[in-house]
N, C-alpha and C positions, 0 to 999 in steps of 0.2 A: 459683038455685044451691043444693044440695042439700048440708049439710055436717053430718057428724057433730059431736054432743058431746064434748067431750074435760071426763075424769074429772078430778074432783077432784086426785086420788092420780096424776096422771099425771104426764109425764115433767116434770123442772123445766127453770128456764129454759137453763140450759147445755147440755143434751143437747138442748133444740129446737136452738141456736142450731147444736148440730154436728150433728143433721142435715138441718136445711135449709142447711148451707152443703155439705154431701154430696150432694144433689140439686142444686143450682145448678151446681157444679165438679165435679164427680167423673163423675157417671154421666152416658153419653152418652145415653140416653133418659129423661125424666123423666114420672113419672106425674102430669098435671095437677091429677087430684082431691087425691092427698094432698100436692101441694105447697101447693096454697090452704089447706090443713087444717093445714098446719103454719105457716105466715102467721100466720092466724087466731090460732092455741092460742097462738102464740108473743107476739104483738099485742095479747093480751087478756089476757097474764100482766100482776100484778102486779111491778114492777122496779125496783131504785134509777136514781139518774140518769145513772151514767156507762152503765149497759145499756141503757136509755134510747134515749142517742145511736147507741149499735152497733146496735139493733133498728131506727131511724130509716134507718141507712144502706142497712139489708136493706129494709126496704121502698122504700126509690127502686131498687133493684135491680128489685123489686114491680111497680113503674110504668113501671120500663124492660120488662119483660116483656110488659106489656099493651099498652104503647104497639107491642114487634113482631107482636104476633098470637097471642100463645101460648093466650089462652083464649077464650071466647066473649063475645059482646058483654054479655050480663048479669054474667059472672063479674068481664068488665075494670071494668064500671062498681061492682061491691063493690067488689074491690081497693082501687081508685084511691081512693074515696071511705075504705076504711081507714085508706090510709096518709098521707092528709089528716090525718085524726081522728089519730093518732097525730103529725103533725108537731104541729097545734095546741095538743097535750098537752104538747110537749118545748117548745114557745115559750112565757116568757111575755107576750105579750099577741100578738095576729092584726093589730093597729093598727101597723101599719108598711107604708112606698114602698115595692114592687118593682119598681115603673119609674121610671126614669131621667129620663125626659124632662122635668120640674121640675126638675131638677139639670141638667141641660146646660149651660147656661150658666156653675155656679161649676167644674165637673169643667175647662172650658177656660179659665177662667181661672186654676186651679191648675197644668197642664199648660204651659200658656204662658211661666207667671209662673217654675215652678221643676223644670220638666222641658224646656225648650227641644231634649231633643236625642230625646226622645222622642215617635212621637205614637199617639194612641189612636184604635183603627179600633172596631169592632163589641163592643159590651158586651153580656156573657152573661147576666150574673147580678149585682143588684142588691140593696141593703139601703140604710135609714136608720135609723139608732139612735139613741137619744134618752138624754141625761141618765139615771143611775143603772143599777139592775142589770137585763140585758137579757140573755136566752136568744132568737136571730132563726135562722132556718132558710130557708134557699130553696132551689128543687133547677131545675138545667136541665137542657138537651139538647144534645148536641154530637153533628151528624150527620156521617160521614162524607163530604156531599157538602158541606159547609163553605167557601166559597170564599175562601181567605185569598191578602192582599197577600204576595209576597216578603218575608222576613225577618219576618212577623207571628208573636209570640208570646204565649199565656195571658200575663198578672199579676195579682196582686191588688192594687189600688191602694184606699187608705185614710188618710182625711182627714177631720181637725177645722175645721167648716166655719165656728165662732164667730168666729176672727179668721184671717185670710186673708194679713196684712200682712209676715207673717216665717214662716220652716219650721218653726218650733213647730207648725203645722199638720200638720206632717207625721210626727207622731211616734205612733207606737201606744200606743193606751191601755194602762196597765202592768197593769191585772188583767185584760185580757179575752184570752182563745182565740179563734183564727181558726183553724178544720178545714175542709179540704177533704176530701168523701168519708169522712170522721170520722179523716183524717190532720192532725196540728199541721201549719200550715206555720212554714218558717222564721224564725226569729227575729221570728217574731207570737205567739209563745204565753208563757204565766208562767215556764215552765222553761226557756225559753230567747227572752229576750226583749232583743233591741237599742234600747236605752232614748234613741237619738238621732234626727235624723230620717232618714227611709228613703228609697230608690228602690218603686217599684212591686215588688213580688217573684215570679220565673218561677216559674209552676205549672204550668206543661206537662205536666209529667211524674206531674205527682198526678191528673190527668184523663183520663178513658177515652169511647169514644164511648158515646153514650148517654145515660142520665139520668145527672148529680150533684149531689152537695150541699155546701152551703157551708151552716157555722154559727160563728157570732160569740156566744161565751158571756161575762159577768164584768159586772164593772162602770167603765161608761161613763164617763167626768171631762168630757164633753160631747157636742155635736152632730157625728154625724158620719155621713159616707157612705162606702159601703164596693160594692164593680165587681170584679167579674171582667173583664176587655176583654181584645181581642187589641191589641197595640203593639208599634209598630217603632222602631228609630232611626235618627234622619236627620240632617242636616249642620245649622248653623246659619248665617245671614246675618248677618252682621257688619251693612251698610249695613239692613238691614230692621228691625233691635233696635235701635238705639244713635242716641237724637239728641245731639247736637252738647252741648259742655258747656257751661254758663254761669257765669262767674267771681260768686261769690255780691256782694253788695253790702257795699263795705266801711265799715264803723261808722267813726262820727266817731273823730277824735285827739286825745286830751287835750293839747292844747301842753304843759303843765303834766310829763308822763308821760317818763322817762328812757331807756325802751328804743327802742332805734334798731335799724332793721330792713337788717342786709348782706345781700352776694350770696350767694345760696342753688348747692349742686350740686345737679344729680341724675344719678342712672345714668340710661343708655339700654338698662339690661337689666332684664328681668323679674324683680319680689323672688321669683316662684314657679318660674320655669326656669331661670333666669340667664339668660337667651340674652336674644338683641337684641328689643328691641319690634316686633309687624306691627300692634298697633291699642291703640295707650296708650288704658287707659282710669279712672277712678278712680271711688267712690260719689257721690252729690250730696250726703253731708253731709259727706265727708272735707274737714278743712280743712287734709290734710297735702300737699307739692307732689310725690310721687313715685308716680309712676302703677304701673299693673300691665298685663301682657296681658290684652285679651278673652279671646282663645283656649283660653290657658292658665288662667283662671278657669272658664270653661264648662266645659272640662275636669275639674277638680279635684271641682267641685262636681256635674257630671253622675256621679259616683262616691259623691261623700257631702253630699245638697245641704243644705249650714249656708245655703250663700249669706251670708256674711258679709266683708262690706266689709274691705277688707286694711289 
């Protein structure tokens, strides 16, 4: 591939930036030579970081172009290999999973444990982030012929995988950005960030077919892994979750000791609906005698999962 020099004195990075987004949108014919030409000049400027990431987005655009046919096999194979070199630039370190498949196992035991009404089909795009400050990139593909389940939608699902035992797990790191396509999502970013634990969050609508990209900038407070998947929601099994309760083992009795134990009430309605019980259920540490609904528990926390014993 044959590409001019671009001068010193040439255009700066802003006026690349508007006119190659002028040849990508605007004009219905685009001249291939100098759109590689503006790739190039614009890719090889020097740039702070948040331009950085806006240049990063343009070149998976880059990748998505070659990936349809747009240039010649020598030209695809620059490209591509560019906008490599420039993700590598915008991450710091290359030393991180993009695949999942070492992770399957805790991804369904998070899902199990405190997503019961959810489940997770085909995972797009993958990351593991590690302790302290981490800049991660990954770009995928979403083709049109995409065969999705009924009701399957994008989320971004993100989890602190050190301790697994309560939804602390599930809560976003408070200084790090999560960008799809170099857009914040939802209440995952510093300026607007939901500091409790989360549902997976619908990104549907921030994803286009073709290539994108997901980036996870700040700093880390632990181990975690971070999926694009498609997920549906589905009903739960009462008889399939719930074994049987066991009356814990009651400790010895001081003879010596004054308090005497009378007859206790309890309601037969839910403290969360008021209405009548269809499946009493309580924690296994609660050592209180008044139950709560399944139903009505799964519920509440399939909305905001504390998961925490009534």
């Amino acid at each position: 591939m044959t590409v001019n020099s671009v001068p010193a004195a040439g255009v700066d990075v802003d006026v690349g930036v508007d006119r190659l987004a002028m040849h990508a949108f605007s004009q219905p014919k685009i001249d291939p030579q100098q759109f590689i030409q503006l790739c190039l000049s614009l890719a090889r400027r020097h740039c702070d970081s948040s331009m950085l990431a806006h240049v990063m987005v343009l070149m998976i655009s880059v990748k998505n172009a070659c990936q349809s046919g747009w240039f010649t096999e020598k030209d695809t194979e620059e490209l591509s290999n560019l906008a490599n070199e420039i993700s590598s630039s915008f991450c710091s370190t290359l030393d991180f999973k993009t695949e999942p498949s070492s992770s399957l196992t805790i991804i369904s035991t998070i899902m199990s444990r405190f997503y019961p009404r959810l489940k997770m089909g085909q995972i797009i795009c993958f990351l593991e982030a590690k302790p302290g400050f981490g800049a991660f990139v990954n770009d995928f593909q979403i083709t049109k012929n995409t065969n999705l389940s009924k009701g399957e939608k994008a989320r971004l699902f993100v989890a602190q995988i050190d301790n697994l035992e309560t939804s602390l797990c599930l809560i976003t790191p408070p200084q790090v950005n999560f960008l799809l396509n170099g857009t914040a999502v939802g209440k995952r970013n510093i300026e607007l960030m939901d500091l409790g634990p989360q549902l997976p969050t619908p990104v549907s609508q921030m994803l286009k077919f073709g290539m994108n990209l997901l980036q996870a900038v700040g700093q880390f407070n632990g181990n975690y892994i971070i999926a694009v998947a498609y997920m549906s929601e589905i009903s739960t099994s009462v008889e399939a979750t719930l074994p049987d309760y066991e009356q814990p083992p009651v400790s010895s009795v001081d003879p010596d000791s004054e308090i005497i134990e009378g007859p206790s009430r309890i309601s037969l309605n839910c403290p969360i609906s008021f209405r009548r019980f269809k499946t009493p259920v309580k924690g296994n540490s609660c050592k209180h005698l008044q139950c709560f609904d399944f139903e009505n528990y799964v519920d509440i926390n399939s909305r905001r999962p504390s998961w925490r014993s009534l």
